[in-house]
N, CA and C atoms as an extended XYZ file, in Angstrom:
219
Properties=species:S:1:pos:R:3:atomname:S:1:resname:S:1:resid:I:1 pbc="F F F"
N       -12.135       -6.252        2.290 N   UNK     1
C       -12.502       -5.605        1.045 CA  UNK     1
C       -13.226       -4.260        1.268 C   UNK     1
N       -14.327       -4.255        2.230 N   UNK     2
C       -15.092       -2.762        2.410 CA  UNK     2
C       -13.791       -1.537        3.142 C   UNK     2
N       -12.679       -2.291        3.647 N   UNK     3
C       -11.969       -1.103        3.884 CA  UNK     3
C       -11.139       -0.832        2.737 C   UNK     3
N       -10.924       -1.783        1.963 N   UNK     4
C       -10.382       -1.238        0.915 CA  UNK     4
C       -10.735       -0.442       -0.012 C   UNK     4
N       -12.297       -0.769       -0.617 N   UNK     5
C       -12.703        0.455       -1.399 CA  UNK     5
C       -12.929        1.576       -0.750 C   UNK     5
N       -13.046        1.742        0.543 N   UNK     6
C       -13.277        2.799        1.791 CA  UNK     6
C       -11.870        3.727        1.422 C   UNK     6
N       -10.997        3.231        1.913 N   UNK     7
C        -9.638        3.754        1.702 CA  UNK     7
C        -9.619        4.117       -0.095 C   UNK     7
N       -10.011        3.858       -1.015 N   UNK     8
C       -10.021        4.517       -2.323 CA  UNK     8
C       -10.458        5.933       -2.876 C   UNK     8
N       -11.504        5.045       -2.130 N   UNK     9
C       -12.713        6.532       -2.259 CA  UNK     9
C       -12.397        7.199       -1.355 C   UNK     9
N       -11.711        7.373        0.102 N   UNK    10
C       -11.051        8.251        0.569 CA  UNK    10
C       -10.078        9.018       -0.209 C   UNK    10
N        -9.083        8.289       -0.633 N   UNK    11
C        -7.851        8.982       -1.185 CA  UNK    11
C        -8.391        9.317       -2.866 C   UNK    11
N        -9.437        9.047       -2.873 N   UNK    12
C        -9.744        9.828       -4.408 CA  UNK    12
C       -10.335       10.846       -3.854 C   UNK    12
N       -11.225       11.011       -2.949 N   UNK    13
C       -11.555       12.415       -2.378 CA  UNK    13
C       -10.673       13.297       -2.488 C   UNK    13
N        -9.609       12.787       -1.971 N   UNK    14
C        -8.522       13.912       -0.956 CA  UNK    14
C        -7.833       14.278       -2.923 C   UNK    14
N        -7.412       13.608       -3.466 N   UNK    15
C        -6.954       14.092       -4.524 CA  UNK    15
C        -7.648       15.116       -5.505 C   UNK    15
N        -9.042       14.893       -5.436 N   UNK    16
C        -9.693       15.368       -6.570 CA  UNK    16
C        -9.485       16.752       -5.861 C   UNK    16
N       -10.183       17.042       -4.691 N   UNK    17
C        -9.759       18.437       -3.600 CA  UNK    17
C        -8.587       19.181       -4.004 C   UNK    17
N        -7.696       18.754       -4.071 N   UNK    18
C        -6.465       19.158       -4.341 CA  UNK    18
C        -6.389       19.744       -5.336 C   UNK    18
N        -6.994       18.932       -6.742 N   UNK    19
C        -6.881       19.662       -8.056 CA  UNK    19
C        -7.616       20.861       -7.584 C   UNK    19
N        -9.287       20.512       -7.216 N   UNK    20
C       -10.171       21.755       -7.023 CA  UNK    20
C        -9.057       22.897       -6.949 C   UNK    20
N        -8.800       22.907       -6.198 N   UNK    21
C        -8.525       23.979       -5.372 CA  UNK    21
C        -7.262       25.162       -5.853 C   UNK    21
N        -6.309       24.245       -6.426 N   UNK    22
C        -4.759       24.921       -7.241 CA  UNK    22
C        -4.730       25.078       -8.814 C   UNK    22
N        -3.941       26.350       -9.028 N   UNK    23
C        -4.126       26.585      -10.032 CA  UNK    23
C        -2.479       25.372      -10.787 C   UNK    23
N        -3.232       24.789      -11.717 N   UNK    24
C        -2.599       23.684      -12.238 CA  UNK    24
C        -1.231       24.082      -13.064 C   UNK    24
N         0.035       23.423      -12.624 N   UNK    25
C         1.247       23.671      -13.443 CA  UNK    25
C         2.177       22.443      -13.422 C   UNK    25
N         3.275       22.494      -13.986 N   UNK    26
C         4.029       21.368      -13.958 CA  UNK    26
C         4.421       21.561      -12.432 C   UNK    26
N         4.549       21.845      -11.315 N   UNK    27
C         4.808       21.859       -9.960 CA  UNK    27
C         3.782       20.882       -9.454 C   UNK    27
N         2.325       21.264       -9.777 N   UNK    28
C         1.227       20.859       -8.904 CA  UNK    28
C         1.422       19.245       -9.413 C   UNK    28
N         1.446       19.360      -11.048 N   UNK    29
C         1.129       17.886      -11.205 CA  UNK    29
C         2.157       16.725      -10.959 C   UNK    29
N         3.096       17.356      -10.591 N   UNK    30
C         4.421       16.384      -10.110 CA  UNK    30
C         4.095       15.925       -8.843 C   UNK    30
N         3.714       17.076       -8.041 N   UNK    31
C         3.591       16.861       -6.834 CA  UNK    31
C         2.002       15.570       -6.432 C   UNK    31
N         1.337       15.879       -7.184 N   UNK    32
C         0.176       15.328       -6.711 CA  UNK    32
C         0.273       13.988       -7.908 C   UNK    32
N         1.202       13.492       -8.543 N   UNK    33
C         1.269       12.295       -8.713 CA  UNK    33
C         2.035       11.415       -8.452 C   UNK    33
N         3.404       11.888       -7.630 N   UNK    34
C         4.334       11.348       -6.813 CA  UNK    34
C         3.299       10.653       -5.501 C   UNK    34
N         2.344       11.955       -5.061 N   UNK    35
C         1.680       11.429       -3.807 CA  UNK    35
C         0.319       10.173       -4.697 C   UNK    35
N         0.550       10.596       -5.508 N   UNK    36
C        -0.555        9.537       -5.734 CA  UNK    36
C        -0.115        8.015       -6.169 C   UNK    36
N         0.920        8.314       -6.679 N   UNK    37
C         2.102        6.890       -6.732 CA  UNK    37
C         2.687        6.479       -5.127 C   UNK    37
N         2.444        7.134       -4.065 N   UNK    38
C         3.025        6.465       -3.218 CA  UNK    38
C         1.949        6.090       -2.313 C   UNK    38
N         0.365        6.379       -2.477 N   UNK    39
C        -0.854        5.904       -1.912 CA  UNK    39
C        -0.887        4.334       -2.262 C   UNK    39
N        -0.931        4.421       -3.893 N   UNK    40
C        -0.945        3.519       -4.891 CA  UNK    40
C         0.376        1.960       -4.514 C   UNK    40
N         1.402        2.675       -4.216 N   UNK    41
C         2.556        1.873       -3.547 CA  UNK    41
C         1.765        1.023       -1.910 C   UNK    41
N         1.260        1.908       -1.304 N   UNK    42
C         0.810        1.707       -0.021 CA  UNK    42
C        -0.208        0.658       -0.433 C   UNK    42
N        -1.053        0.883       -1.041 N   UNK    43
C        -1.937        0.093       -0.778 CA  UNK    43
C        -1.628       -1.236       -1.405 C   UNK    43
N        -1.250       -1.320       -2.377 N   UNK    44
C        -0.455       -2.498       -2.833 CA  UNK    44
C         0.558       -3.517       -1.921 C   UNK    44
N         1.084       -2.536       -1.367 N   UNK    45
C         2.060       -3.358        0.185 CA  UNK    45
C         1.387       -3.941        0.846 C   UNK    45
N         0.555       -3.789        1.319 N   UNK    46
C        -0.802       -3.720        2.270 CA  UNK    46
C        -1.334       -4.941        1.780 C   UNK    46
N        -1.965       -4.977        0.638 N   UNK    47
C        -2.439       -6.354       -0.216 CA  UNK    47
C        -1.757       -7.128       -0.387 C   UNK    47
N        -0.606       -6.675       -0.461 N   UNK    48
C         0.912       -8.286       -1.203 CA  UNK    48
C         0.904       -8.974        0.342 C   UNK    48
N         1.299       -8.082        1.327 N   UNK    49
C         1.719       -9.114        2.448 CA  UNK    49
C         0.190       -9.586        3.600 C   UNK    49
N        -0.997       -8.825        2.706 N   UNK    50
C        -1.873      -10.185        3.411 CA  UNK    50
C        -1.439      -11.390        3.237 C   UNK    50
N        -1.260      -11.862        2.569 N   UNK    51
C        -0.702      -13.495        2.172 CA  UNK    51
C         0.717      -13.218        1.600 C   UNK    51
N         1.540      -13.605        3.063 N   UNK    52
C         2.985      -13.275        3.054 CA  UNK    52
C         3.902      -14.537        2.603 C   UNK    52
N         3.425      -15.495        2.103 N   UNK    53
C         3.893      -16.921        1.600 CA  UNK    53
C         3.940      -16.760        0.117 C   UNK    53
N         2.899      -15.980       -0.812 N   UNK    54
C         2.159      -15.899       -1.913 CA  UNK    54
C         2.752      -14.437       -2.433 C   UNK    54
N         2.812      -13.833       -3.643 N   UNK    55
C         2.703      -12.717       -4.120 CA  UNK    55
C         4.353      -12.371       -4.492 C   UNK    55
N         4.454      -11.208       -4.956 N   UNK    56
C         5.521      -10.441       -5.381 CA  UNK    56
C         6.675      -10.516       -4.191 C   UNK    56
N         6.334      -10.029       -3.326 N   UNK    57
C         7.081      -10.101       -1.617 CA  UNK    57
C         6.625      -11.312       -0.967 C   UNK    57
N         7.696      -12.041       -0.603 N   UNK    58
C         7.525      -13.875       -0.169 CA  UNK    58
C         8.232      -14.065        0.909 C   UNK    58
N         7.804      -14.093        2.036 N   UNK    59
C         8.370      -14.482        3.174 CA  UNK    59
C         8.814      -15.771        3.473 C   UNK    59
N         9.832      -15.930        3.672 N   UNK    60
C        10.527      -17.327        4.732 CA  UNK    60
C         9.753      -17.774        5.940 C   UNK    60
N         8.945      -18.913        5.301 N   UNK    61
C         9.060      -19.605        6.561 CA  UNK    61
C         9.513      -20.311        7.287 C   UNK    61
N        11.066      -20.450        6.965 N   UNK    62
C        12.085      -21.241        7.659 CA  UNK    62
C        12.481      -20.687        9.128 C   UNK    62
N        12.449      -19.649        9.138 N   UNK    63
C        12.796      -18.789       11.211 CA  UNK    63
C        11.854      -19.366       11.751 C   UNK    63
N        10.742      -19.811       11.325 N   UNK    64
C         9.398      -20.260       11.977 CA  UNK    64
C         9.477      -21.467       12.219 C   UNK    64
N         9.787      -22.589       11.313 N   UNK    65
C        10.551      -23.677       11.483 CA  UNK    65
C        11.047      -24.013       11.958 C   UNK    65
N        12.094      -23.445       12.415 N   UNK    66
C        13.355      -23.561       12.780 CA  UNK    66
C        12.564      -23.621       14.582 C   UNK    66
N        12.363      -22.263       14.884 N   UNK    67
C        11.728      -21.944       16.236 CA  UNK    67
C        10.838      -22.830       16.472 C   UNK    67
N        10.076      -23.460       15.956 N   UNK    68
C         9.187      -24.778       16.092 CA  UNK    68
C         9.818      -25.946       16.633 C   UNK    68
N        10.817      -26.285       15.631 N   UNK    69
C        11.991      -27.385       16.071 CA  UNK    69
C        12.170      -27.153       17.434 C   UNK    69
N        12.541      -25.887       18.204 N   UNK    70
C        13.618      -26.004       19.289 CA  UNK    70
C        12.203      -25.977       20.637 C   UNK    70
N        11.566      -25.220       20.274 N   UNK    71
C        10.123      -25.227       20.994 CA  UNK    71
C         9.622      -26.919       21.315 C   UNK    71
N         9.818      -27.630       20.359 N   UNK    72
C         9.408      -29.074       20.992 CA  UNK    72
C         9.954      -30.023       21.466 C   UNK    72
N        11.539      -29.487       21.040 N   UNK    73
C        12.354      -30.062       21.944 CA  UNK    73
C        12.017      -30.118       23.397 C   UNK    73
């Protein structure tokens, strides 16, 4: 969790900078909310497959199974 709000408040830094700094148009704001939709994507990935059994994205644990089986053979 502390790297996660770490990583927020990082990438809200880095964004707010950005506005600072450019003079604002439909270019800038495309650009800097594509990147902010794909932080937003990231970190969400990141959270779904901590618990890769659970969530939106659900992993098989049948290869694991399976490899278990032949392992105790």
């Amino acid at each position: 969790m502390p790297i996660l709000i770490a990583t927020i408040a990082w990438t809200t830094a880095i964004f707010i900078s950005f506005g600072l700094f450019v003079r604002m148009n439909t270019t800038v704001i495309a650009a800097v909310s594509i990147a902010d939709l794909s932080v937003a994507v990231a970190i969400f990935l990141i959270l779904d497959l901590n618990s890769p059994f659970t969530g939106l994205i659900r992993v098989s644990s049948a290869p694991a199974h399976a490899v278990l089986e032949v392992l105790a053979k």
